[in-house]
VOKE-286480 format. One record per residue: residue number from 1; residue in three letters; x, y, z of N, C-alpha, C, CB in turn. Coordinates in steps of 0.02 Angstrom, whole numbers, m for minus. Last residue first. Glycine has a CB too. Example, Ala and Ser with C-alpha at 12.3 -4.5 7.8 and 13.67 -1.06 7.14 Angstrom:
2
ATOM, 2, SER, 642, m112, 354, 684, m53, 357, 645, 2, 394, 704, m30, 286;
ATOM, 1, ALA, 660, m284, 390, 615, m225, 390, 660, m165, 390, 565, m224, 452;
! end
This chain:
179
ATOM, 179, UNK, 7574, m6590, m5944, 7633, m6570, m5866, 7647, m6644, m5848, 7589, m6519, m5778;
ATOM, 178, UNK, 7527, m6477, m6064, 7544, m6558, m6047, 7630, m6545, m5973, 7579, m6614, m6161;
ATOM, 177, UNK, 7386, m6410, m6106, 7437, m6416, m6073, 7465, m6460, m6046, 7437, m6392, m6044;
ATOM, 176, UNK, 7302, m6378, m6270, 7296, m6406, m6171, 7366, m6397, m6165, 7267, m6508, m6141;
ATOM, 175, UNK, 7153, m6326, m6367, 7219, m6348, m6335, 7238, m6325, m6272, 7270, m6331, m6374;
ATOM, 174, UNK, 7048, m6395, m6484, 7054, m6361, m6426, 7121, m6360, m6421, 7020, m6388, m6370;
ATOM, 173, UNK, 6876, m6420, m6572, 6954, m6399, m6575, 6982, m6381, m6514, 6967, m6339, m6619;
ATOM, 172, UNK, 6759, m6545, m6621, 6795, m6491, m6553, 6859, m6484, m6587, 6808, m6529, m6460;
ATOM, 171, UNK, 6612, m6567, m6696, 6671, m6549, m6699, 6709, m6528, m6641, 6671, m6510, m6738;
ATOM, 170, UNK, 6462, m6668, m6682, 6513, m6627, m6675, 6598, m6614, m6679, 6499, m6620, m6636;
ATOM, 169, UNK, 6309, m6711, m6732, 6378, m6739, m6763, 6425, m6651, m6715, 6376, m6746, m6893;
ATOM, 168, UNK, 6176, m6782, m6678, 6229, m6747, m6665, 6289, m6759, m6697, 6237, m6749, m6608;
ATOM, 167, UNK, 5999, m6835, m6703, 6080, m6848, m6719, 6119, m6802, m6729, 6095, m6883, m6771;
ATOM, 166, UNK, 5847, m6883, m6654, 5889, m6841, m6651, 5952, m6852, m6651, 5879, m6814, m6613;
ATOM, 165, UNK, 5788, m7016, m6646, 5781, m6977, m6718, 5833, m6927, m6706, 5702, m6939, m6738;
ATOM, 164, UNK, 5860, m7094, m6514, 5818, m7096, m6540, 5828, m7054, m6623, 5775, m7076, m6490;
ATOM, 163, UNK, 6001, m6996, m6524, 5968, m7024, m6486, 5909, m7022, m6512, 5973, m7006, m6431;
ATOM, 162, UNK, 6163, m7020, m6587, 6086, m7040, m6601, 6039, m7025, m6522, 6082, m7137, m6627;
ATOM, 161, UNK, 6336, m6928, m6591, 6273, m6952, m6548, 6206, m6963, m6589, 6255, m6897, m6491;
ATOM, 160, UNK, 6494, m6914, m6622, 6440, m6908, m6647, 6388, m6954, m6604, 6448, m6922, m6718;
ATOM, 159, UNK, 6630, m6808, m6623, 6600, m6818, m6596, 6528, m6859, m6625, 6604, m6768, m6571;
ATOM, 158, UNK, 6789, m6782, m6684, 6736, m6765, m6701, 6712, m6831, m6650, 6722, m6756, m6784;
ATOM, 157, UNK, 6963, m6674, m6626, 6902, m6732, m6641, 6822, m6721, m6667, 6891, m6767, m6574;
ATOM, 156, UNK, 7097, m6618, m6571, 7062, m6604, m6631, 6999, m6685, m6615, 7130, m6602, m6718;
ATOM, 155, UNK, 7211, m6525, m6493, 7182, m6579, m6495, 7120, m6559, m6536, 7173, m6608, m6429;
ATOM, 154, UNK, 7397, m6494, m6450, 7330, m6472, m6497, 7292, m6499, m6497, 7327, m6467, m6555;
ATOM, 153, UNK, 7494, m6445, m6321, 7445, m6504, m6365, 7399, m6456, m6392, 7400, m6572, m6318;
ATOM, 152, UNK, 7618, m6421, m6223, 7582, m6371, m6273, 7551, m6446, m6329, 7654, m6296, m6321;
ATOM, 151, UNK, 7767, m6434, m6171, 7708, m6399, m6149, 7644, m6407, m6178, 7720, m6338, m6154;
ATOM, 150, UNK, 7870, m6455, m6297, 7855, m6501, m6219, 7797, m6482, m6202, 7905, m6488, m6149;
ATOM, 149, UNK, 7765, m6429, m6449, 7815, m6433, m6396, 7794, m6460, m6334, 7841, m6370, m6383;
ATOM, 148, UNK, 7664, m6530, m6523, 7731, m6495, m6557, 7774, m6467, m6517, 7718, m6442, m6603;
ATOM, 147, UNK, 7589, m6656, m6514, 7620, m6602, m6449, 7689, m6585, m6481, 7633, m6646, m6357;
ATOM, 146, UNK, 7406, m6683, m6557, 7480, m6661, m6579, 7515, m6634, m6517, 7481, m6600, m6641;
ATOM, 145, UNK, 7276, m6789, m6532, 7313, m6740, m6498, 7384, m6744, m6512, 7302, m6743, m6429;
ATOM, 144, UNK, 7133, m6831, m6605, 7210, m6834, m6609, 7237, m6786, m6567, 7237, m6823, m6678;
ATOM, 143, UNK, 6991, m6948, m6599, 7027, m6893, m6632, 7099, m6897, m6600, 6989, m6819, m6621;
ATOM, 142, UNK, 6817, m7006, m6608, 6891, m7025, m6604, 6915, m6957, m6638, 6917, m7102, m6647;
ATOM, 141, UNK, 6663, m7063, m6525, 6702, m7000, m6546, 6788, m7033, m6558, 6693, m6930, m6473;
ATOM, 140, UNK, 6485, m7092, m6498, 6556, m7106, m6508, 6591, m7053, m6537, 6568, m7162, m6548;
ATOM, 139, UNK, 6371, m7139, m6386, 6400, m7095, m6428, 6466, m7111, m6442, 6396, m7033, m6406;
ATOM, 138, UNK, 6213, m7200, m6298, 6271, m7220, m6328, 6290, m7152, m6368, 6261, m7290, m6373;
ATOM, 137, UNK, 6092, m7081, m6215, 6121, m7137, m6262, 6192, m7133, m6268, 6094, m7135, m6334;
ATOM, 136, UNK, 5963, m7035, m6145, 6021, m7051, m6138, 6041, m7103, m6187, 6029, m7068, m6077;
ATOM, 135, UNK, 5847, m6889, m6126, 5882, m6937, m6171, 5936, m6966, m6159, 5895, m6916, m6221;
ATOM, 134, UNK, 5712, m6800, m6077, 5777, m6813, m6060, 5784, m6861, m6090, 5796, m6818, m5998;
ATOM, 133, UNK, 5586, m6678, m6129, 5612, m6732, m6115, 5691, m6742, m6105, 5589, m6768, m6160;
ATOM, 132, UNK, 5442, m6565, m6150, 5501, m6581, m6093, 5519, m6654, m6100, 5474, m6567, m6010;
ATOM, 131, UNK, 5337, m6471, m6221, 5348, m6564, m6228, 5418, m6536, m6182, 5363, m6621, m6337;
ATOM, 130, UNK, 5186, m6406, m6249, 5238, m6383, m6219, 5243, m6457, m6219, 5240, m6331, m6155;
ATOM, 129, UNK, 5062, m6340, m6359, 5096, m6406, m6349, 5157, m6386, m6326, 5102, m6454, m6410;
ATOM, 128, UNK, 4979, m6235, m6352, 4956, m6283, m6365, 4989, m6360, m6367, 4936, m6263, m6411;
ATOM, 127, UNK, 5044, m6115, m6324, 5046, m6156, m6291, 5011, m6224, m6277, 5047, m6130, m6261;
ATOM, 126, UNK, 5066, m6020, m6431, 5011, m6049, m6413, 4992, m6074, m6349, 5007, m6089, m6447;
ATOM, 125, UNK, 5185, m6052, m6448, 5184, m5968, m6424, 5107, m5966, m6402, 5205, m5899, m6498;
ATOM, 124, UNK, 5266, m6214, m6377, 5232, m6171, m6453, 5184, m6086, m6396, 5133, m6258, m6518;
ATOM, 123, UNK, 5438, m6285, m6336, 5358, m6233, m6319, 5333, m6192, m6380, 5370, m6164, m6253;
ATOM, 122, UNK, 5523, m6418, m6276, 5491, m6374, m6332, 5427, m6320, m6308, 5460, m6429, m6391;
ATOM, 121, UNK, 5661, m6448, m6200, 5610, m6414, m6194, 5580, m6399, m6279, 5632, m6349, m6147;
ATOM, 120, UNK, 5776, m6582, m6180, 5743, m6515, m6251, 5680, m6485, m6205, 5699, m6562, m6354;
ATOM, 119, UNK, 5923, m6637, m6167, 5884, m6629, m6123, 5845, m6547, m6149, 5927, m6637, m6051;
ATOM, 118, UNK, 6024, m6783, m6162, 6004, m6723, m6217, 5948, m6699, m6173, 5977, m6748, m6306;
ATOM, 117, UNK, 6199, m6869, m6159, 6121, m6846, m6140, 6099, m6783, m6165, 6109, m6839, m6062;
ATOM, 116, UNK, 6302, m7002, m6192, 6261, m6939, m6221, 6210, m6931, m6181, 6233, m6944, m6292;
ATOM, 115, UNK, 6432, m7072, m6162, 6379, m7081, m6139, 6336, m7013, m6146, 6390, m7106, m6076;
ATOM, 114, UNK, 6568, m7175, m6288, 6533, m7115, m6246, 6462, m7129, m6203, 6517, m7057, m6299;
ATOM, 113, UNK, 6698, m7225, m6319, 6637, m7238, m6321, 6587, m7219, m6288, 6634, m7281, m6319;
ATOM, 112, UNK, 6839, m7143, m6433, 6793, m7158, m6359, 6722, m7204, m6396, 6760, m7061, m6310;
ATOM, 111, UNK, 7026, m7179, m6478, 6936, m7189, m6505, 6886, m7189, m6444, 6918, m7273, m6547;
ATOM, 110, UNK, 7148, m7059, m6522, 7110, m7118, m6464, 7030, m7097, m6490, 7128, m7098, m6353;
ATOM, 109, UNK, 7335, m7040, m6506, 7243, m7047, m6558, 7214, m7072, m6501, 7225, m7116, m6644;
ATOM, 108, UNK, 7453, m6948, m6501, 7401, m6986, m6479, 7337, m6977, m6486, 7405, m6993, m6429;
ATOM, 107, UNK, 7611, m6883, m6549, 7565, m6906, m6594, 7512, m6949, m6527, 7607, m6959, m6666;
ATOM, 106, UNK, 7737, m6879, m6495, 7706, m6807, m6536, 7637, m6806, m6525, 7716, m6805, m6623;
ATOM, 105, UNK, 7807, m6975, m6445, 7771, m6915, m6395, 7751, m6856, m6429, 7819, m6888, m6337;
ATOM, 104, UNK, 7685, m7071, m6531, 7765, m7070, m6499, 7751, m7008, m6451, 7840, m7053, m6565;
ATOM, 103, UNK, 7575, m7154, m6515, 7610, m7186, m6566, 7684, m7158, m6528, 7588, m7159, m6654;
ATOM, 102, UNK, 7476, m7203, m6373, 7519, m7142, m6391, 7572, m7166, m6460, 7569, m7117, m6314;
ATOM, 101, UNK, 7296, m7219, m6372, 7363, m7238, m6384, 7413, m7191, m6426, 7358, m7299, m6417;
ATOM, 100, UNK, 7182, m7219, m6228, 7222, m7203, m6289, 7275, m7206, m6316, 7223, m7167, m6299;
ATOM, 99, UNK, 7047, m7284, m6152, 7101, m7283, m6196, 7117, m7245, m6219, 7104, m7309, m6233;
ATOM, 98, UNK, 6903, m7183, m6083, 6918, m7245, m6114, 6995, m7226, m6138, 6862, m7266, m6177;
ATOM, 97, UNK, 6774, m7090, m6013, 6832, m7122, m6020, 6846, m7173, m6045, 6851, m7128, m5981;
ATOM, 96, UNK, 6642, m6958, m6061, 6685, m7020, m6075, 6736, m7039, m6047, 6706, m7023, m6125;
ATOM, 95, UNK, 6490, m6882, m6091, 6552, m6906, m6051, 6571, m6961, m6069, 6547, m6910, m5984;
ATOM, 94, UNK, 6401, m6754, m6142, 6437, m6809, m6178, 6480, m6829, m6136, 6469, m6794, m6239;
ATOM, 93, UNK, 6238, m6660, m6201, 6308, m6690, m6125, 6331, m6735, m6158, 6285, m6729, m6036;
ATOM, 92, UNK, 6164, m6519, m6205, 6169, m6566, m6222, 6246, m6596, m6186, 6155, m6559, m6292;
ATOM, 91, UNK, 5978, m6441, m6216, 6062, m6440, m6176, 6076, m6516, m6191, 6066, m6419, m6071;
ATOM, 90, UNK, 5899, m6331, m6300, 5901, m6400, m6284, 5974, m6396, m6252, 5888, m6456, m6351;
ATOM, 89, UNK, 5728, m6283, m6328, 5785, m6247, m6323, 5832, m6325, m6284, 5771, m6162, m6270;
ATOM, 88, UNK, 5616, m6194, m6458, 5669, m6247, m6420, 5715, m6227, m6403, 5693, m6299, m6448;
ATOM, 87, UNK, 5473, m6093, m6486, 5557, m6107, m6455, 5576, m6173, m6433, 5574, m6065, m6388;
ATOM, 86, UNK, 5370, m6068, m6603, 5375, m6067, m6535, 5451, m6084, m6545, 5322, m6118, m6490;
ATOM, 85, UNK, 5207, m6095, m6696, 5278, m6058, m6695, 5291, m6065, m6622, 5280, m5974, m6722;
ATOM, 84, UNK, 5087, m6175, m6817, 5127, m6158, m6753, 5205, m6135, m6751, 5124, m6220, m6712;
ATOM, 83, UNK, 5041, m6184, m6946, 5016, m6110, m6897, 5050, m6139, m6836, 4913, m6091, m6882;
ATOM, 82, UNK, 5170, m6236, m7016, 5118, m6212, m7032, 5087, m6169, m6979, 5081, m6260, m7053;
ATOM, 81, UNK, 5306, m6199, m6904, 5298, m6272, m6926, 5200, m6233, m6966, 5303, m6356, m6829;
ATOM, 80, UNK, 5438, m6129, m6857, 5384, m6121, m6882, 5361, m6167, m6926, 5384, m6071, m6904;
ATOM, 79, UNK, 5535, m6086, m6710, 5521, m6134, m6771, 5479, m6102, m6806, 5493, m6203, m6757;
ATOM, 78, UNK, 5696, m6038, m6643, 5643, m6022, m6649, 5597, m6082, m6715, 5654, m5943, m6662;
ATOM, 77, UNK, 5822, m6092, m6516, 5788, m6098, m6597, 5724, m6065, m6605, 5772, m6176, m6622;
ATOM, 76, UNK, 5971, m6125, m6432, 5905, m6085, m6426, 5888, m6069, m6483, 5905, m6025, m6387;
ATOM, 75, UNK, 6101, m6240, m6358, 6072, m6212, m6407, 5990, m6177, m6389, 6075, m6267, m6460;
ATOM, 74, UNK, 6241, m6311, m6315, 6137, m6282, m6297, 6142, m6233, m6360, 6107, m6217, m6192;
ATOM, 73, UNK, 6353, m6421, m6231, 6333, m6364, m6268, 6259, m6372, m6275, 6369, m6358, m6336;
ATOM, 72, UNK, 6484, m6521, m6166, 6424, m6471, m6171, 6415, m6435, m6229, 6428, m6421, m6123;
ATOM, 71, UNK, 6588, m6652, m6139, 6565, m6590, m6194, 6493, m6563, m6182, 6565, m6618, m6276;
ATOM, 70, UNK, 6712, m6729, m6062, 6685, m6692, m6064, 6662, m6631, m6127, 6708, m6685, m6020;
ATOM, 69, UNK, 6856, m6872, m6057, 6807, m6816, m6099, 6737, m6787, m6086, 6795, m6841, m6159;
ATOM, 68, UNK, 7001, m6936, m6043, 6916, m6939, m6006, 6908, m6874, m6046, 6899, m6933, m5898;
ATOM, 67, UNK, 7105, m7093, m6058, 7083, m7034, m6077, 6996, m6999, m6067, 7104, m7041, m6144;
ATOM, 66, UNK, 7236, m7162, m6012, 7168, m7148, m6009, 7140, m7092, m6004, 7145, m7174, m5970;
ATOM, 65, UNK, 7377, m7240, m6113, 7339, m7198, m6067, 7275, m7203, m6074, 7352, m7135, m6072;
ATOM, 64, UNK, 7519, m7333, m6199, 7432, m7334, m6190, 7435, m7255, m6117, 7389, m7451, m6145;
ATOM, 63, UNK, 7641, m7361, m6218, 7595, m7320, m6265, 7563, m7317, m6268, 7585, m7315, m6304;
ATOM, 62, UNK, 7698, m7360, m6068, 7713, m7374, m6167, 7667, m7337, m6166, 7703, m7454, m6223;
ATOM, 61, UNK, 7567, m7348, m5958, 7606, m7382, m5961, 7642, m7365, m6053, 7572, m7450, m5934;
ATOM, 60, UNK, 7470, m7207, m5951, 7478, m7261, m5899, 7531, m7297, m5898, 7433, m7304, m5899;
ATOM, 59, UNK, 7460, m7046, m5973, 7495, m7103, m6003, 7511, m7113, m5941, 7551, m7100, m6060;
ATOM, 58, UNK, 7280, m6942, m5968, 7339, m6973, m5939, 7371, m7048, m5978, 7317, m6987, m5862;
ATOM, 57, UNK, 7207, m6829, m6045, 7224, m6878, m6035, 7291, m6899, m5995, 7217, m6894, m6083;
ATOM, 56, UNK, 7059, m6732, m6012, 7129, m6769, m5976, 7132, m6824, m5994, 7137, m6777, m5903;
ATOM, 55, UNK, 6968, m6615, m6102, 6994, m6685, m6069, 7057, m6681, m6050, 6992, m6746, m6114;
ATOM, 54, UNK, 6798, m6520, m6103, 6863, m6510, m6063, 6903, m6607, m6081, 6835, m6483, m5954;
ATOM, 53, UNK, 6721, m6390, m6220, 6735, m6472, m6215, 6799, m6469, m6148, 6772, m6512, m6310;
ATOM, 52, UNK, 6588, m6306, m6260, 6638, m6287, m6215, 6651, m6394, m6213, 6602, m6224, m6125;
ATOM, 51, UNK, 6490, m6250, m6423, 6488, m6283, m6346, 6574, m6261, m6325, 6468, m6391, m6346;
ATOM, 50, UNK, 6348, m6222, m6490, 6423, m6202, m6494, 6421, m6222, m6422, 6451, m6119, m6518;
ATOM, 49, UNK, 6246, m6256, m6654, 6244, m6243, m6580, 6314, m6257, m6555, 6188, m6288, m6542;
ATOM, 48, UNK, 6230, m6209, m6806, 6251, m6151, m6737, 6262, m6167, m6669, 6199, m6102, m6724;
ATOM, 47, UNK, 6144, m6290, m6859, 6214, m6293, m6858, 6263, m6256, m6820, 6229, m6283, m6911;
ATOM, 46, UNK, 5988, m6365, m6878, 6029, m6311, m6852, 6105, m6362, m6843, 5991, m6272, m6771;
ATOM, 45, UNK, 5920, m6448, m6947, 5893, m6408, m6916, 5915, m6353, m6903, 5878, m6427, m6879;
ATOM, 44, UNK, 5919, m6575, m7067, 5950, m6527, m7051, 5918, m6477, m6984, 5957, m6498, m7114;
ATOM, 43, UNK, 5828, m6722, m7043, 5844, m6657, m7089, 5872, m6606, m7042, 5776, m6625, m7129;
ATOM, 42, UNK, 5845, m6865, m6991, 5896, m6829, m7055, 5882, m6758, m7075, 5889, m6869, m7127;
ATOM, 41, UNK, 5783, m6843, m6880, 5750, m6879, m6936, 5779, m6848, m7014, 5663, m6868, m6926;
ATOM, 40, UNK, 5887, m6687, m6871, 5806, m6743, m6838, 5781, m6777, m6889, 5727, m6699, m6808;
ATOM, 39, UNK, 6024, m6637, m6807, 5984, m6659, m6851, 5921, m6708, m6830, 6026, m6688, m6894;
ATOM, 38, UNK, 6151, m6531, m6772, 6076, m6541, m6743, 6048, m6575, m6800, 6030, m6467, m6722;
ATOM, 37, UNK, 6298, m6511, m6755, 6264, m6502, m6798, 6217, m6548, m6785, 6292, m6501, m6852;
ATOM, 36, UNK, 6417, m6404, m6661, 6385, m6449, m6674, 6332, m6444, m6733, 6365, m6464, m6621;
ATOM, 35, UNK, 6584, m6359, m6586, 6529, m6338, m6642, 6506, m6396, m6673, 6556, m6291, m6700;
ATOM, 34, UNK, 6677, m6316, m6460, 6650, m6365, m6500, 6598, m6338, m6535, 6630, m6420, m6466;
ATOM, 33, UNK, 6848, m6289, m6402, 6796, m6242, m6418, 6752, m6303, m6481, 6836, m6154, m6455;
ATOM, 32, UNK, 6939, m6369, m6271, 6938, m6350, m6321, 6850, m6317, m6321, 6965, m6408, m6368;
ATOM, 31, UNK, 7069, m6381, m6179, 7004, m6342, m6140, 6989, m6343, m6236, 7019, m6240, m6073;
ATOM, 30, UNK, 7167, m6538, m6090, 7143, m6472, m6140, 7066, m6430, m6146, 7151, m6501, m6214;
ATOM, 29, UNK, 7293, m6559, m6003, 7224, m6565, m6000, 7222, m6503, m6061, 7183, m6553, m5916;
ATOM, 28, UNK, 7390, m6747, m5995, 7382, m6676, m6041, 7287, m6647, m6032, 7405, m6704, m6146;
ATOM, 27, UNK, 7520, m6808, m5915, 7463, m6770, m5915, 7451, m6719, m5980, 7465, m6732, m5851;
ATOM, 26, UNK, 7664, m6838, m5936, 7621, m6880, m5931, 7529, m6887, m5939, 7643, m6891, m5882;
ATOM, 25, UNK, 7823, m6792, m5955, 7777, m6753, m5971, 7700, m6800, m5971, 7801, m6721, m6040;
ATOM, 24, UNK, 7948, m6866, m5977, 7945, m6870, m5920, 7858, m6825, m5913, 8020, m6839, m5885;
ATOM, 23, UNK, 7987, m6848, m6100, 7937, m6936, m6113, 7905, m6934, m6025, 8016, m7044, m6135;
ATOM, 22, UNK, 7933, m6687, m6188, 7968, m6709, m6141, 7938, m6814, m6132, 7950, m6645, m6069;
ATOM, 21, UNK, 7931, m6661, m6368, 7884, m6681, m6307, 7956, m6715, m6259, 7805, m6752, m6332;
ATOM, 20, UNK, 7981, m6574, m6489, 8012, m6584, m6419, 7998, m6597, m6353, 8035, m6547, m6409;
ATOM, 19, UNK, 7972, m6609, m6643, 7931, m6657, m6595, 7994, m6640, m6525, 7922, m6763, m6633;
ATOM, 18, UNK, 7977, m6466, m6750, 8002, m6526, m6712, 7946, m6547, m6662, 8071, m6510, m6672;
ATOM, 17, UNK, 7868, m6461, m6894, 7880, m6441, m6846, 7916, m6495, m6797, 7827, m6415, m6829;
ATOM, 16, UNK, 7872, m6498, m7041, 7911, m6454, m7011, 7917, m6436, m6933, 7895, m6407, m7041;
ATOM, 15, UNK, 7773, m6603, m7033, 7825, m6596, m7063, 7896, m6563, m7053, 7804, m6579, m7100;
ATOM, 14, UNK, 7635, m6511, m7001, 7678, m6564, m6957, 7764, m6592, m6976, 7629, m6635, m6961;
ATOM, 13, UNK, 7634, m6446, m7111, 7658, m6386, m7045, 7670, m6463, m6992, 7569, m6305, m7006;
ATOM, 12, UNK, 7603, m6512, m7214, 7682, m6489, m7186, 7687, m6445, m7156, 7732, m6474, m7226;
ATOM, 11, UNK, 7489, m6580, m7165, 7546, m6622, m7183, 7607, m6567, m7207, 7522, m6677, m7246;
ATOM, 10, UNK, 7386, m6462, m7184, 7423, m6497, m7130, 7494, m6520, m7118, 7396, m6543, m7124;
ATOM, 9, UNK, 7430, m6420, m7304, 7446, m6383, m7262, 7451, m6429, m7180, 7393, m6324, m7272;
ATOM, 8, UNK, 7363, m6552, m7366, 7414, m6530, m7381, 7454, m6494, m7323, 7401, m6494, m7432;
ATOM, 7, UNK, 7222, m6527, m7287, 7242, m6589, m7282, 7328, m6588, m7285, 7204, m6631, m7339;
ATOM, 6, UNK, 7158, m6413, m7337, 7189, m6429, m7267, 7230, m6458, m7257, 7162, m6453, m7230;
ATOM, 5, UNK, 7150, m6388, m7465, 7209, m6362, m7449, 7229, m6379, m7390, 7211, m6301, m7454;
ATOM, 4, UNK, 7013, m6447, m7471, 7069, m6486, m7514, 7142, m6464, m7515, 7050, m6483, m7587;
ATOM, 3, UNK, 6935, m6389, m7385, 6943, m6436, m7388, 7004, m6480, m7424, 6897, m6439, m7400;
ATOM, 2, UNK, 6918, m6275, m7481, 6960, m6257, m7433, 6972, m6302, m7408, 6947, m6218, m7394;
ATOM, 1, UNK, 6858, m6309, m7600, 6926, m6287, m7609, 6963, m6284, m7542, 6926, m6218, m7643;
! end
């Protein structure tokens, strides 16, 4: 249900709101709040892990700019797998620059192609199996930044990373300041 009111409510709080982006206004950095979802070999694990995202984008020429992205976040789990129990605990990285295109000065989308790293400790209470590894992979992400006034962007995207069995799908919400 709540899904099916967004979409609407979106579409007329944009509707209504004026577009008074300055065209002299070129920079936009935003500080958004991210929430991820941990999966291994498709099954679910965790959904709690909560991160910190930073980007800048800059308009280069019309209707293109470049746009750079930063996302963290970690997480801390407890398991219980038949008689072993113990903690993970994992930090996770996402950088990017690439394109983006400004439709007008409300409205700029932009698709990345990212560079993911993942970095897990595991430890059983046993200590029958402590595992430490580092991961780098490909990631991708596209989303939108609204600038309902001169100042002031909203920015919205989803995030998603493989590495190896482990697959990240994240969300960021944020907003920035456009100078």
């Amino acid at each position: 249900m709540k899904n099916k009111l967004l979409l609407p409510i979106t579409a007329i709080f944009l509707s209504i709101t004026t577009c008074n982006a300055s065209a002299t206004l070129k920079n936009i950095l935003s500080l958004g709040y991210v929430q991820s979802q941990l999966k291994m070999d498709s099954n679910n694990v965790t959904d709690t892990p909560k991160g910190i995202n930073v980007k800048y984008n800059y308009k280069l020429m019309n209707d293109w700019g470049l746009f750079s992205s930063f996302t963290y976040n970690k997480e801390k789990y407890s398991f219980a797998i038949n008689d072993s129990k113990g903690n993970i605990n994992y930090n996770y990285y996402l950088f990017s620059i690439d394109p983006s295109y400004h439709f007008n000065e409300c409205i700029n989308l932009y698709g990345l192609i990212d560079i993911s790293s993942i970095n897990m400790k595991l430890n059983s209470e046993n200590n029958s199996s402590n595992i430490h590894f580092n991961k780098i992979s490909n990631s991708y992400s596209s989303g939108l930044q609204y600038n309902p006034i001169a100042k002031l962007a909203i920015d919205a995207s989803y995030e998603y990373s493989k590495l190896n069995n482990i697959e990240f799908g994240t969300w960021v919400v944020g907003l920035g300041y456009r100078f």
